[in-house]
C-alpha positions as CSV (number, residue, x, y, z in Angstrom):
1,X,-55.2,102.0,70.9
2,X,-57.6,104.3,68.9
3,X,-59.1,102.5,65.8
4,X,-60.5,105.2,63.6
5,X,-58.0,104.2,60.4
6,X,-59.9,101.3,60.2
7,X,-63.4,102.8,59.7
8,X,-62.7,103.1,55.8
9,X,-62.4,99.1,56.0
10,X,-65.7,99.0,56.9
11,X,-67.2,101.8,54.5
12,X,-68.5,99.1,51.7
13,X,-70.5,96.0,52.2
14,X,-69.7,92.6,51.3
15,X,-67.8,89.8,52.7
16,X,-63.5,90.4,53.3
17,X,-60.3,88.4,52.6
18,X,-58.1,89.0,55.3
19,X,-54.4,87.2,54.9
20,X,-51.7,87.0,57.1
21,X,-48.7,85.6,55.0
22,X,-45.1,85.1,55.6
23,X,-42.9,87.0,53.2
24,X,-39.4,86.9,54.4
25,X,-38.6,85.3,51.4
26,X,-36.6,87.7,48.9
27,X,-35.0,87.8,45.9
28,X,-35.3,85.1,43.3
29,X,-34.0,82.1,45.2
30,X,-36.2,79.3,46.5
31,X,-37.7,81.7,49.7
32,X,-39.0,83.8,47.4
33,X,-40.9,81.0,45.7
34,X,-41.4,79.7,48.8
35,X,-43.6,82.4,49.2
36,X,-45.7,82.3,46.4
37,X,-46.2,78.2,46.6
38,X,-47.5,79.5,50.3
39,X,-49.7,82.2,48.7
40,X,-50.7,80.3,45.6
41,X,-51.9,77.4,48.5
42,X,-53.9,80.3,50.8
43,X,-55.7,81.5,47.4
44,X,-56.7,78.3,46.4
45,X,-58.5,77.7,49.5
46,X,-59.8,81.3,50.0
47,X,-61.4,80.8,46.1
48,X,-63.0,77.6,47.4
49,X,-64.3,79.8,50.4
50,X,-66.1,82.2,47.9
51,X,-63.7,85.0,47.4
52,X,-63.3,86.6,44.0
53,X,-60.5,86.7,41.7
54,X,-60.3,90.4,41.2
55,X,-60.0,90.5,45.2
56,X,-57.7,87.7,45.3
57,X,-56.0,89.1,42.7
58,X,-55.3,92.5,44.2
59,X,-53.9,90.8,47.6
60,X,-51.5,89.3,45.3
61,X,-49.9,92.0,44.1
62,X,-49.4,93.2,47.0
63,X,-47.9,89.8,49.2
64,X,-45.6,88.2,46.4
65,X,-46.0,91.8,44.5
66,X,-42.2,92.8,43.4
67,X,-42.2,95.6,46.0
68,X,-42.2,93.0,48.8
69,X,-40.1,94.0,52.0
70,X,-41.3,93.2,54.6
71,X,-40.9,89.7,56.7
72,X,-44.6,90.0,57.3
73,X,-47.8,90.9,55.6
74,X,-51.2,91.5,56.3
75,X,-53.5,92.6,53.4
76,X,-57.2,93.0,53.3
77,X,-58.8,92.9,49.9
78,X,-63.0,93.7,49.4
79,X,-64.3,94.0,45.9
80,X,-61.4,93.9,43.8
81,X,-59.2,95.7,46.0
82,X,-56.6,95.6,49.2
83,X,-57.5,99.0,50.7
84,X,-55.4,98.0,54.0
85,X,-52.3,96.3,53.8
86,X,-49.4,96.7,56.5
87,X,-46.0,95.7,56.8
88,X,-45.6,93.6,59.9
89,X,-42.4,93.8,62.4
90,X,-42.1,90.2,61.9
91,X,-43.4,86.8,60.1
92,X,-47.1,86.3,61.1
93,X,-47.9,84.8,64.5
94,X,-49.4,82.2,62.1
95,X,-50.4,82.5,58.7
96,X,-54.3,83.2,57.6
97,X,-55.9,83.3,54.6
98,X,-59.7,83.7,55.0
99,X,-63.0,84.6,53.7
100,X,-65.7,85.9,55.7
101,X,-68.1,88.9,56.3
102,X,-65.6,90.8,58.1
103,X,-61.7,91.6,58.0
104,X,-59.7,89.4,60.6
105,X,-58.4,92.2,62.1
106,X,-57.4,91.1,65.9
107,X,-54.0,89.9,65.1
108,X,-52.7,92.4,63.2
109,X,-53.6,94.7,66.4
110,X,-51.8,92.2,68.4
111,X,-48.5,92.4,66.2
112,X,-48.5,95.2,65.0
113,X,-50.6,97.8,67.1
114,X,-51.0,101.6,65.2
115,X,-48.5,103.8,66.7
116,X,-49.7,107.3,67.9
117,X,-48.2,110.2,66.3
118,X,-44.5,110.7,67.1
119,X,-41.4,112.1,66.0
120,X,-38.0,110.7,65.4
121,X,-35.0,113.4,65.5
122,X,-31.1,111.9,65.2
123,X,-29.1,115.3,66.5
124,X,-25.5,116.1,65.5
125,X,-23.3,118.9,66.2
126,X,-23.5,120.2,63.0
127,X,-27.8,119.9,63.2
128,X,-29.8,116.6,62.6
129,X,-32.9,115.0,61.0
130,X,-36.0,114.8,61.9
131,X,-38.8,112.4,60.6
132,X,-42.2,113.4,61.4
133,X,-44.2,109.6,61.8
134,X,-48.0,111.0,61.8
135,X,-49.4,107.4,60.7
136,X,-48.2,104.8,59.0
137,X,-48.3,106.1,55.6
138,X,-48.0,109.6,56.6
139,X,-44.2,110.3,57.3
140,X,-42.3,113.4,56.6
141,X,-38.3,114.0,57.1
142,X,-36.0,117.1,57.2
143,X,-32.4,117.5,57.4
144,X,-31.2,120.6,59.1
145,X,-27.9,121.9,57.9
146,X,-27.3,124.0,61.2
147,X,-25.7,128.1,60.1
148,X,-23.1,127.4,62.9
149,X,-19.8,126.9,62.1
150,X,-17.4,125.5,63.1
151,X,-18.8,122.2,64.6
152,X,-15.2,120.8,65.4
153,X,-12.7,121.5,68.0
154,X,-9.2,122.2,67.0
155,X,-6.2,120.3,68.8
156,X,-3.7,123.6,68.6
157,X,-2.7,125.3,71.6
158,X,-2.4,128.4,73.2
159,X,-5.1,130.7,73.3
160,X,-6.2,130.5,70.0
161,X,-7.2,127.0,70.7
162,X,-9.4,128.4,73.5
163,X,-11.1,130.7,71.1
164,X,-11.8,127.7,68.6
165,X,-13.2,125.7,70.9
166,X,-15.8,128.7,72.1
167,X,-16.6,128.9,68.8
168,X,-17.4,125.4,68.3
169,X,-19.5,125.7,71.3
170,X,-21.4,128.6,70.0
171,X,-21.7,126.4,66.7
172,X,-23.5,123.3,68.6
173,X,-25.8,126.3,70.4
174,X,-27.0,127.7,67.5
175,X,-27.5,124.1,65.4
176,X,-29.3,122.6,67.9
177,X,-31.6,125.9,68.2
178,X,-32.0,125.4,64.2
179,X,-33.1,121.6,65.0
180,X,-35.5,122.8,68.0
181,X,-36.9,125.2,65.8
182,X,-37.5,122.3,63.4
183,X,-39.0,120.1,65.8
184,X,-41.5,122.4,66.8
185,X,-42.3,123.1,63.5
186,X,-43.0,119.3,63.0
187,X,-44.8,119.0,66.3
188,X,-47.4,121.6,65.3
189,X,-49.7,120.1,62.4
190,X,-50.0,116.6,64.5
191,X,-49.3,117.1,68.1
192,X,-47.0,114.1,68.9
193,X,-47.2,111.6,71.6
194,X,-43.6,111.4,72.0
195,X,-40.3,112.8,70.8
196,X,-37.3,110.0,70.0
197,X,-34.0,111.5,70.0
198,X,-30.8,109.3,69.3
199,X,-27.3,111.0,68.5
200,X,-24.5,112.5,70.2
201,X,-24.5,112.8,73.3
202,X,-23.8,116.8,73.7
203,X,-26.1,117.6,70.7
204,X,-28.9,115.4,72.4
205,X,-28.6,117.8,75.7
206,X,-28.3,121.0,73.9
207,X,-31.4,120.1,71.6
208,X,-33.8,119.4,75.2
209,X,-32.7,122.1,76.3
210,X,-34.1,124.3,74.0
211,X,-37.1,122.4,73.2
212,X,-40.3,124.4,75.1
213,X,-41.7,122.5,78.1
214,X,-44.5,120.9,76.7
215,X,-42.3,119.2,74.2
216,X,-39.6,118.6,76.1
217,X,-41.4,116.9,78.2
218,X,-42.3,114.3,75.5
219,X,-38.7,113.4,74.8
220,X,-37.6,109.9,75.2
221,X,-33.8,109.7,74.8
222,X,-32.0,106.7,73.1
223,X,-28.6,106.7,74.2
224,X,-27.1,106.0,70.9
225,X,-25.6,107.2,67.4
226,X,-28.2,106.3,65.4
227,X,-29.7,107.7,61.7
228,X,-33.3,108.8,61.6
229,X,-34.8,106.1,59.3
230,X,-32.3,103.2,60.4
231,X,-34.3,100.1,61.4
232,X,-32.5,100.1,64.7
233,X,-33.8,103.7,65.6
234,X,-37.3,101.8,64.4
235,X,-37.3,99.6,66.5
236,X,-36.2,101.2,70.1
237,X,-38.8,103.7,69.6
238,X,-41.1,100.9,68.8
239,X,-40.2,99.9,72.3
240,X,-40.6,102.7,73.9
241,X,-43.7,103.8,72.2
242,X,-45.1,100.6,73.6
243,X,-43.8,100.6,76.9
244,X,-45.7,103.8,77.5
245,X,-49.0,102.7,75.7
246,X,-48.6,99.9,78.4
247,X,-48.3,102.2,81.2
248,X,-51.0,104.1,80.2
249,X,-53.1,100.9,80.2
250,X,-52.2,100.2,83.7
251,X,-53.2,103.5,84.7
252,X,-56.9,103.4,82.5
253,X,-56.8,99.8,84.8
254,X,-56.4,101.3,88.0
255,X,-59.5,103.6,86.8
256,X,-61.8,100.8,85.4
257,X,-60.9,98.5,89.0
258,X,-62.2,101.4,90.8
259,X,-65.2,101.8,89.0
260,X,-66.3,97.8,88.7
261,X,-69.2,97.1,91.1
262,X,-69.5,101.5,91.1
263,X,-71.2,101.1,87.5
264,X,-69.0,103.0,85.5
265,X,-67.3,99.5,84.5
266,X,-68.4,95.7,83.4
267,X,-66.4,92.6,83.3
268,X,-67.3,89.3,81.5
269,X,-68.4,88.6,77.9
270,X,-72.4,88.5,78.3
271,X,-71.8,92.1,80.0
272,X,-69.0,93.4,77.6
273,X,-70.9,93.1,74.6
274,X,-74.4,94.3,76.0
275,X,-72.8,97.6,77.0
276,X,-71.1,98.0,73.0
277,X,-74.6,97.3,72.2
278,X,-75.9,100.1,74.0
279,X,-72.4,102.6,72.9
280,X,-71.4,102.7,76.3
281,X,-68.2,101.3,76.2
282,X,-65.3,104.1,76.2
283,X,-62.2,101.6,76.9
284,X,-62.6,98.1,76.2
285,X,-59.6,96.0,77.9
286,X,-58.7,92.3,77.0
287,X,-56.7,90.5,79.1
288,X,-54.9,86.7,78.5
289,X,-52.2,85.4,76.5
290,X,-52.9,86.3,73.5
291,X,-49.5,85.2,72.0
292,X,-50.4,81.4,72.8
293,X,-50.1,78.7,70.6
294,X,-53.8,78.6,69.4
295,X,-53.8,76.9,66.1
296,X,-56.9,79.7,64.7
297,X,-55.9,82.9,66.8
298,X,-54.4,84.3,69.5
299,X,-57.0,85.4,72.4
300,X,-59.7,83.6,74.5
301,X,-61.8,80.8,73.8
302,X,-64.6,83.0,72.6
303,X,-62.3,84.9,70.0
304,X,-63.5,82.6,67.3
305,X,-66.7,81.6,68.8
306,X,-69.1,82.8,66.7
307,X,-71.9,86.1,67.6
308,X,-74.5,87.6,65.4
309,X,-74.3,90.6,63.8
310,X,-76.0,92.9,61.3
311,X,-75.0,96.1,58.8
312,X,-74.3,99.0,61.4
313,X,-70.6,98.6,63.0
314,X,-72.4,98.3,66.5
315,X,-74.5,95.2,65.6
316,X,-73.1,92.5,67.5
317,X,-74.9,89.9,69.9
318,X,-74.6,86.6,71.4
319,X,-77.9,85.5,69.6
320,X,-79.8,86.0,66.5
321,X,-82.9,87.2,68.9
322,X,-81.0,89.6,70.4
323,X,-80.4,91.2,67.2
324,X,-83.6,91.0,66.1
325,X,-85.0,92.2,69.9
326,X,-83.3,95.3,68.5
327,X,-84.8,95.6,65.3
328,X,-82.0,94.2,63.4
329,X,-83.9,92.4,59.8
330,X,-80.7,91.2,57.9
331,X,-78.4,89.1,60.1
332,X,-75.1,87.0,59.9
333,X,-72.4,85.7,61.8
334,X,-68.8,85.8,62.0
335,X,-66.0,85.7,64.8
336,X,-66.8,87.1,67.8
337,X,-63.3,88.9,68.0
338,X,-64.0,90.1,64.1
339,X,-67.6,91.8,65.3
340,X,-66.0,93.6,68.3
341,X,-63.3,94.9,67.0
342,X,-65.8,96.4,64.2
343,X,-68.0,97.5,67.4
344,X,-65.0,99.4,69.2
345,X,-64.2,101.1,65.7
346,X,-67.9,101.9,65.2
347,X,-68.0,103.5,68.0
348,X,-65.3,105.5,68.7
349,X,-64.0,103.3,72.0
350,X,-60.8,102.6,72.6
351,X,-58.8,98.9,73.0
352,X,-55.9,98.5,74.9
353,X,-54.3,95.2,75.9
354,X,-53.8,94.0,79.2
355,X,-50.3,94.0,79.9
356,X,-48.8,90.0,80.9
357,X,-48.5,90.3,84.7
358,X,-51.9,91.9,85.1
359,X,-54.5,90.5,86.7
360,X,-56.7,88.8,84.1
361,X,-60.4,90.1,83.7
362,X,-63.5,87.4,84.0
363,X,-63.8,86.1,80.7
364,X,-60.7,87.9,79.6
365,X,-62.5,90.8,78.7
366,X,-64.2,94.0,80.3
367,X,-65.0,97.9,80.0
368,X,-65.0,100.8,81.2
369,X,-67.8,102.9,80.5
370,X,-69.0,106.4,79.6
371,X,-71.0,107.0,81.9
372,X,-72.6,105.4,85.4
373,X,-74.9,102.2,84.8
374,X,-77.1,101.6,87.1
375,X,-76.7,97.7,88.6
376,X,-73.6,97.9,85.9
């Protein structure tokens, strides 16, 4: 996954809140104050931790806030404000409320991964929708009302029944040329990853048919009736949209097994975060379960061991000297996991996630790098 959207997280100095909070509870009944007995608990202790009220105070509106949705939140508040909050799939894995130099950010990536850009198009007979998912605030939709007419076959006989049902066919041509033309139009300002089309079944064919190659190409077909924005449509392209970032992580592991012991690639801790030191690292895999019941986080042992780091994104060591060998003055420490995933954002790298069934790297935890190292 690429982490750019989190850069603006790290923009402003000064220590984070990051909560994880389960808010299935709705209404006014006794979930819903379930949930804010849970938040007014987490608050408490985060205030006792150091945070400030006007933070604390924006992550509230936003978790028991009366716009509350989802069955999951996770909100990050800095200086009177929750500039990243996200609506998770689910409750959390476990809830968190905490206090630190830098946002807990590695289970909200586990949850609820950013989604590359995509499109969602539900195709009828008469023409469709499509809703143009570019992140996940950025999301456009259009209804095509196709020009062709009529969409229905008529049960007379004879040959006037012949000539309806031409027409009809004509129709479903020329509204699925309508809701191509739309697609490519909403293909062209963010270039999709993939294209997810439910609906019937004869609109579906005549739509990929007249999609160009390099979009076709792209289309992943649900074999259902399903409306644009309906949860269900949601959450099979969810599922596809992660089964292909998972074979594309295979394939980048095929790559980085080739290159380990060649020096384009390093395995083990020690090794992993001496080459983000040097901005090195182009794909950083972790491997393990990192859905386990670990009562802090999910990931290895050393996800909430603690490392060193300093003000730039890529100041991250295993000691205080090895910051300091660097020329790093003003030092800290938080989670290990916290300061890489700042360390991947900071420098442009990518994460991906070992798929369960791989084979688990040493330490779970490696990279592939840039370029050749020599004795890498």
């Amino acid at each position: 996954m690429e982490l750019t959207f989190l850069r603006p997280l790290y923009e402003h100095a000064g220590s984070f809140a990051s909560v994880y909070l389960d808010t299935s509870g709705t209404g006014a009944g006794p979930e819903a104050h379930a949930v804010d007995v849970r938040w007014r608990d987490m608050r408490t202790e985060m205030a006792q931790a150091g945070a400030d009220a006007a933070t604390l105070g924006a992550l509230g509106e936003v978790v028991t806030g009366p716009a509350r949705t989802a069955l999951g939140t996770a909100a990050f508040g800095q200086g009177g404000t929750a500039p990243l909050a996200v609506r998770l799939p689910g409750p959390p894995l476990r809830e968190v409320g905490r206090w630190a130099r830098l946002p807990h950010l590695l289970p909200l990536l586990i949850q609820s991964p950013p989604r590359r850009p995509h499109l969602l198009v539900s195709a009828t007979k008469a023409g469709g929708d499509v809703l143009a998912v570019r992140t996940a605030d950025d999301v456009t939709k259009e209804h095509i009302e196709g020009t062709g007419w009529p969409v229905h076959k008529t049960r007379s006989g004879g040959s006037a029944q012949l000539e309806h049902q031409r027409a009809a066919e004509d129709a479903w041509e020329t509204n699925a040329k309508e809701l191509a033309d739309a697609v490519v139009s909403a293909a062209s300002g963010s270039v999709p990853e993939a294209i997810i089309v439910a609906g019937d079944v004869r609109a579906r064919q005549l739509l990929v048919e007249k999609l160009p190659k390099n979009l076709a190409s792209k289309v992943m077909v649900i074999d259902r009736e399903l409306p644009v924005d309906s949860d269900k449509l949601a959450e099979a392209a969810d599922q596809a949209l992660s089964n292909m970032e998972d074979a594309e992580c295979r394939r980048r592991l095929e790559t980085y097994h080739d290159q380990l012991g060649a020096g384009g690639a390093v395995e083990g801790l020690a090794e992993t975060v001496a080459a983000v030191q040097n901005g090195q690292v182009a794909e950083l895999f972790l491997s393990g379960d990192y859905l386990a019941d670990n009562p802090d986080t999910p990931g290895p042992a050393w996800s909430a061991a603690l490392a060193w780091i300093g003000p730039a994104l890529d100041d991250i060591g295993l000691s205080e000297q090895d910051l300091r060998d660097r020329g790093v003055t003003e030092v800290a420490r938080d989670r290990m996991d916290a300061a890489l995933v700042r360390a991947v954002t900071g420098t442009d790298a990518w994460l991906f996630m070992v798929p369960a069934g791989e084979t688990a790297l040493r330490d779970d935890i490696g990279a592939l790098l840039r370029y050749p190292v020599p004795g890498a």
